[in-house]
C-alpha positions as CSV (number, residue, x, y, z in Angstrom):
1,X,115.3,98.0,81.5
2,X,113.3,96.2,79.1
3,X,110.7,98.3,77.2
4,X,107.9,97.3,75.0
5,X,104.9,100.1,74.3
6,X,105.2,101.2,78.1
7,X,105.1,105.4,77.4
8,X,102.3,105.2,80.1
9,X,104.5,103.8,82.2
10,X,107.8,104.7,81.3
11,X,107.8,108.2,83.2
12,X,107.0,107.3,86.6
13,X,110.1,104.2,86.4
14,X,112.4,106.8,85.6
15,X,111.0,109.5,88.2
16,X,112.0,106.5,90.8
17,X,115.1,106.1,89.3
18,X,115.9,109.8,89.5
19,X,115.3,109.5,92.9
20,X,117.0,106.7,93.9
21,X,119.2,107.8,96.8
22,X,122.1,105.2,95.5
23,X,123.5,107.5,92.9
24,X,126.4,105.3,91.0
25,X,124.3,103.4,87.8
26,X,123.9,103.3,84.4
27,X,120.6,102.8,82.9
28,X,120.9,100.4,79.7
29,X,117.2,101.0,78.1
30,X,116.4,98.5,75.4
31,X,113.3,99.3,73.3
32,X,111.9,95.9,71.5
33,X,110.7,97.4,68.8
34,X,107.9,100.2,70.7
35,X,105.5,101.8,68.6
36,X,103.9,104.6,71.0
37,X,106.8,106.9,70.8
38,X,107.8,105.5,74.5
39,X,111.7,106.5,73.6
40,X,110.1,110.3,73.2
41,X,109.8,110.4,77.3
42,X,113.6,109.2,78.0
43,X,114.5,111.9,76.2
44,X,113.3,113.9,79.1
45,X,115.5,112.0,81.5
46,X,118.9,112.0,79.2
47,X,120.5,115.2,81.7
48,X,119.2,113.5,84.7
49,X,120.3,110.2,84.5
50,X,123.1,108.3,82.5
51,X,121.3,106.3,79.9
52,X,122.1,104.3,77.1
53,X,119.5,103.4,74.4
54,X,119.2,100.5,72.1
55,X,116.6,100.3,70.2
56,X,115.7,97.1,68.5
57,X,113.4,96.6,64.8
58,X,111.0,94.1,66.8
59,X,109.8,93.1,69.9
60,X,112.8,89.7,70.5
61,X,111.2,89.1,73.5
62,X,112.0,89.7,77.2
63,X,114.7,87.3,77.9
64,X,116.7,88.5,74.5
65,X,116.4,92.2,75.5
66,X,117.5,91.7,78.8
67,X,120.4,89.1,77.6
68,X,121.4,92.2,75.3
69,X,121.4,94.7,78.3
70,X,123.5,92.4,80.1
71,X,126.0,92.2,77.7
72,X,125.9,96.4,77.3
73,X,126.4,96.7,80.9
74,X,129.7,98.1,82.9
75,X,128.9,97.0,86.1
76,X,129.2,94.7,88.6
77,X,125.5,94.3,89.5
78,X,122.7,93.8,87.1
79,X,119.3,95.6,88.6
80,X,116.3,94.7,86.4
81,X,113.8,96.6,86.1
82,X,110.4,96.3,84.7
83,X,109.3,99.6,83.1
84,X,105.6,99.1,85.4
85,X,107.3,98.6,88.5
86,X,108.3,102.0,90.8
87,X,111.0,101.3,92.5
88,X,110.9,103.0,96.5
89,X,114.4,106.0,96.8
90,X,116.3,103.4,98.5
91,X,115.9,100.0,96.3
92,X,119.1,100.2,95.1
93,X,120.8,101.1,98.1
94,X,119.1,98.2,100.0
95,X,119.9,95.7,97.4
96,X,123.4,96.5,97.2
97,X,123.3,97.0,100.8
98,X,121.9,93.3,101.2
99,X,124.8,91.9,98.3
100,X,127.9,93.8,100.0
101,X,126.8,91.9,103.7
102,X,126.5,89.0,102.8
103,X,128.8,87.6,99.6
104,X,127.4,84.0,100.2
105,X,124.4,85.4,98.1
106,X,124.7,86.2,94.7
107,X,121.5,87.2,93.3
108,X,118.3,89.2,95.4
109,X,114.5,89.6,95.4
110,X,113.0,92.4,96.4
111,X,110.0,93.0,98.1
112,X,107.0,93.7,95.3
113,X,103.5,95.8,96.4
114,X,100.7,95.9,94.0
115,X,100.8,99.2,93.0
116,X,97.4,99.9,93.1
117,X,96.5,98.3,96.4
118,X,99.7,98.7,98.3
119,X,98.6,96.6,101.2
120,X,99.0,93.5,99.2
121,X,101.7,91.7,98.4
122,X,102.5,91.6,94.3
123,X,105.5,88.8,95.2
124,X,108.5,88.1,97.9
125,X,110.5,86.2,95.7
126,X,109.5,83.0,93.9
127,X,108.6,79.6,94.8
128,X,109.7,76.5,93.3
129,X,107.3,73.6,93.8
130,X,108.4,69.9,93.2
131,X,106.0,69.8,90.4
132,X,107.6,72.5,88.0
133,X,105.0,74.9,89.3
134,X,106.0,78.2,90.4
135,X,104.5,81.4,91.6
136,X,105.8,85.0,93.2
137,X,105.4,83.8,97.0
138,X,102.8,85.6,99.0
139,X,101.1,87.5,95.8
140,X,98.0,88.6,96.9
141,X,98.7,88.0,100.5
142,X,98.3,91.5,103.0
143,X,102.1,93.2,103.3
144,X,101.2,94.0,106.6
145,X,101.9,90.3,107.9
146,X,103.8,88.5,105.2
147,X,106.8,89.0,103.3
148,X,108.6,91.4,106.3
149,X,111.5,88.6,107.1
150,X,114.7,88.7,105.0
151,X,115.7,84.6,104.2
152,X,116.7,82.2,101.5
153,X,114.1,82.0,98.5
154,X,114.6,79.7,95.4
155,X,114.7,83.0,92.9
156,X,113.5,86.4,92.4
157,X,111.0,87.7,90.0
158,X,113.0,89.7,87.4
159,X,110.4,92.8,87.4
160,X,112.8,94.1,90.2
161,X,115.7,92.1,91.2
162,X,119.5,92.4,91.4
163,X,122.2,89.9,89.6
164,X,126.0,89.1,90.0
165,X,126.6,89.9,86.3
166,X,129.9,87.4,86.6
167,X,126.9,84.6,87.3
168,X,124.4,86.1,85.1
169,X,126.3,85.5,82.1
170,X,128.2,82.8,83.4
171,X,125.1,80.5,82.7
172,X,124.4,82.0,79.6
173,X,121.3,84.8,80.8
174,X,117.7,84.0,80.2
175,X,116.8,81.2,77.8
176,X,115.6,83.2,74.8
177,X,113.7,80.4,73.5
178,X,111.3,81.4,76.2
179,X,110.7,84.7,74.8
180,X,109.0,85.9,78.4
181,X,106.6,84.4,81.0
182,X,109.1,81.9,83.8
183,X,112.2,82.5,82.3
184,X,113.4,84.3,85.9
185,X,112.6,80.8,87.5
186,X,114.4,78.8,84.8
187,X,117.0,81.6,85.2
188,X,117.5,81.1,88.9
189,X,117.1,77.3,88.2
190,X,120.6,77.4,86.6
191,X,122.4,79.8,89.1
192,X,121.2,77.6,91.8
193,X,122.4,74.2,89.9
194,X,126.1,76.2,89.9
195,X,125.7,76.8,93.4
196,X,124.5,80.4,93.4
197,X,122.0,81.2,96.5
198,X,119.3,84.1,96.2
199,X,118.4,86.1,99.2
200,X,115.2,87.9,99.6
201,X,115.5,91.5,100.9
202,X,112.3,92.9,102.3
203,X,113.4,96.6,102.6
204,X,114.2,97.1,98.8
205,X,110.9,98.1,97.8
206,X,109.3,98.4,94.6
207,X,105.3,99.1,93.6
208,X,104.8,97.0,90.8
209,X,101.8,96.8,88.2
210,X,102.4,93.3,86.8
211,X,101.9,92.1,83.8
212,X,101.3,95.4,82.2
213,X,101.7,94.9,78.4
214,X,99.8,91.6,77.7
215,X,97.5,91.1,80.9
216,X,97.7,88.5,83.6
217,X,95.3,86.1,82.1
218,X,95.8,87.1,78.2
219,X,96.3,84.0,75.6
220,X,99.8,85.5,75.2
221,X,100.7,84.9,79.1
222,X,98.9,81.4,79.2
223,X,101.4,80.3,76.4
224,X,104.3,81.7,77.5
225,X,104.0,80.9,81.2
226,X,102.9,77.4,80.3
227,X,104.4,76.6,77.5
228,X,108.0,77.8,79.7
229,X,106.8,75.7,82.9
230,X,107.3,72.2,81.4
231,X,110.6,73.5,79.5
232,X,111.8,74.8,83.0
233,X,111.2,71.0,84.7
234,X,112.7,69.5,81.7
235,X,115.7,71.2,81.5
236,X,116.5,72.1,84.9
237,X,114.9,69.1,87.5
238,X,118.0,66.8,88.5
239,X,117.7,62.9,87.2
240,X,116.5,61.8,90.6
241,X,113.7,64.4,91.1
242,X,112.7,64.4,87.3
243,X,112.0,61.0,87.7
244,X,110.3,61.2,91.2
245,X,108.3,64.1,90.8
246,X,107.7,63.2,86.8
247,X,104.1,61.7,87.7
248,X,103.0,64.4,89.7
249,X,104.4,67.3,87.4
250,X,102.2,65.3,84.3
251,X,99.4,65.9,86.7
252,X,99.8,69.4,87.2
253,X,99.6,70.0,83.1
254,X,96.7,67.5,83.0
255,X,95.0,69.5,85.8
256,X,95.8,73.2,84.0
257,X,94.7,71.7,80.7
258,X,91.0,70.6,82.2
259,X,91.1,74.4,84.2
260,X,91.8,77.3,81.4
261,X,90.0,74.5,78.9
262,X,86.6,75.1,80.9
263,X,86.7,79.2,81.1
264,X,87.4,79.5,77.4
265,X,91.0,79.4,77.5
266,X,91.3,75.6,75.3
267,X,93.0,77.3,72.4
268,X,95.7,78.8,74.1
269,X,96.4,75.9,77.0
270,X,96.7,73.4,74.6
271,X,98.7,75.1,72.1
272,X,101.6,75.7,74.9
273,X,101.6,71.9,75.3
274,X,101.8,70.8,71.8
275,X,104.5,73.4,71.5
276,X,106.4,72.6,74.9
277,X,106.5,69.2,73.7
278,X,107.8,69.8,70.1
279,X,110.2,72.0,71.5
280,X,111.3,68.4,74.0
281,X,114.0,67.6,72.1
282,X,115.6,70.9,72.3
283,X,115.5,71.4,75.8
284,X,117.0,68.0,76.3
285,X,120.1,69.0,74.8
286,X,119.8,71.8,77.1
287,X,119.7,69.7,80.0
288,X,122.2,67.7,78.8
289,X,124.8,70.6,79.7
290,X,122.7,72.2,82.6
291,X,122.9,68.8,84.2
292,X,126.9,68.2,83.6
293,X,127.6,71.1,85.1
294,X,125.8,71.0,88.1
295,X,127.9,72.0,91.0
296,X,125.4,71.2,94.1
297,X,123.7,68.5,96.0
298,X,120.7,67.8,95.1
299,X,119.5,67.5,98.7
300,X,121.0,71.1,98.8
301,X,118.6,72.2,95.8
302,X,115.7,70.4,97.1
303,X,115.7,71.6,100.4
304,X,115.2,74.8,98.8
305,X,112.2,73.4,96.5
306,X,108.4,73.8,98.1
307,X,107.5,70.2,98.2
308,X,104.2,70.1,99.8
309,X,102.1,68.1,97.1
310,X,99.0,70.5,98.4
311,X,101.0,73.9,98.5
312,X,100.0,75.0,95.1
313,X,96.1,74.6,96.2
314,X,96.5,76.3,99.6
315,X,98.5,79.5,98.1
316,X,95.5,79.9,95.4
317,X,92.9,79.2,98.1
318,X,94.6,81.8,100.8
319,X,95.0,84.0,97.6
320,X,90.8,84.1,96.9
321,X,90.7,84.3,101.2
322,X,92.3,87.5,101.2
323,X,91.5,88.8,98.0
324,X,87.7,88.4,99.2
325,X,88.3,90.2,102.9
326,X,89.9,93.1,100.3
């Protein structure tokens, strides 16, 4: 668990993790740098659950913190947890349930609820689309009809998901030069180029508020989940897709640059592009040792890739469909 001013939160994560009918886990808490006294409600939870505390000077960012816990942690599994996401008694149990079945997977998605409309969707797992866009599949979408099928999905969202710690620090963790925002899809970029599958498990449960510390559409998530989007194509995209898809993945920037540029967002949009590409040359070395030690087909990875040119507009326009019969 990563934790970052989240004392509002904080409580009711732990409450669910008290709970948790699974019994046999450590929590590794790392505080990046918190300055509401969040660490003062652990204490509360030190007899009740066995937790280890790092606390770190300043907020290094999501992908460091977690890198850190992973490195902490005993176990065999890695469950993250967001400190805004309220995990149902059984999560654990189903997840490990899910990874003990079926060893051909080696990392999970659960199934995310908005916690305060529980009969929608928060995420299913995440998609992948040809053109470096990605987005928590079904978000928005009613629970009651979508999501309830256990499959295959390109990668979970790391607010609630569960890692083979062997593969999570076999390809090196998150990329900290993301700092946070699509770092669980570059993430589960990698373990797939190794040959790592995810499964999506609908039963583990969690209630999730999303995007609690900076806000969904905040300058700070604009960067960082824009910024982190071309880095992720750049890095990760095999030579023969990159160079397919490269056109219609320039398009997809041009298109978001027009969008959050006409509702007041200019500064922000365009600073994650002038960064993204200043940061090119880095990422290329990157990809330089992503792409040598690839291990699949890449008709094996793009099969698992949404590459419907129109999918990105659909799941927006289904999104405002059922957001407006809400």
């Amino acid at each position: 668990m990563v934790t970052w001013n989240s004392a509002q939160y904080l409580s009711g994560c732990l409450d669910a993790l008290v709970a948790q009918v699974f019994k046999d886990f450590e929590v590794v808490l790392i505080d990046n740098g918190s300055t509401d006294g969040c660490l003062g409600v652990v204490n509360n939870y030190m007899s009740l659950l066995k937790i280890r505390i790092e606390k770190l000077g300043e907020n290094k960012g999501f992908a460091a913190a977690n890198n850190l816990g992973a490195r902490l942690a005993r176990g065999q599994w890695l469950a993250l947890l967001n400190s805004d996401a309220f995990p149902e008694p059984d999560w654990l149990e189903k997840l490990l349930g899910a990874a003990g079945n079926d060893p051909a997977f080696s990392f999970f998605a659960s199934r995310q609820l908005q916690s305060n409309a529980s009969h929608l969707l928060d995420g299913a797992g995440d998609v992948f689309h040809i053109s470096g866009v990605a987005w928590r599949r079904y978000s928005g979408w009613p629970a009651g009809q979508f999501g309830l099928k256990m499959q295959e999905v390109f990668s979970p969202c790391a607010a609630a998901a569960l890692y083979s710690r062997q593969a999570f620090l076999e390809v090196g963790g998150f990329d900290e030069d993301f700092f946070s925002y699509h770092e669980d899809v570059d993430l589960g970029f990698r373990l797939r180029l190794r040959g790592f599958r995810c499964l999506y498990v609908p039963e583990a449960v969690v209630h999730h508020i999303g995007s609690a510390s900076y806000g969904k559409a905040s300058a700070f998530a604009i960067y960082h989940g824009h910024r982190n989007l071309v880095w992720t194509y750049i890095k990760n995209m095999p030579p023969v897709l990159f160079w397919l898809y490269l056109p219609i993945h320039l398009l997809m920037n041009l298109i978001f640059l027009l969008y959050f540029s006409t509702r007041g967002q200019s500064k922000a949009i365009w600073r994650a592009k002038r960064d993204a590409l200043r940061g090119l040359g880095r990422m290329l070395r990157k990809r330089e040792e992503i792409q040598r030690q690839r291990r699949v087909p890449v008709m094996l990875l793009y099969r698992q890739m949404e590459r419907d040119w129109f999918a990105p507009i659909r799941f927006k326009a289904q999104q405002k469909r059922f957001a407006g019969e809400g």
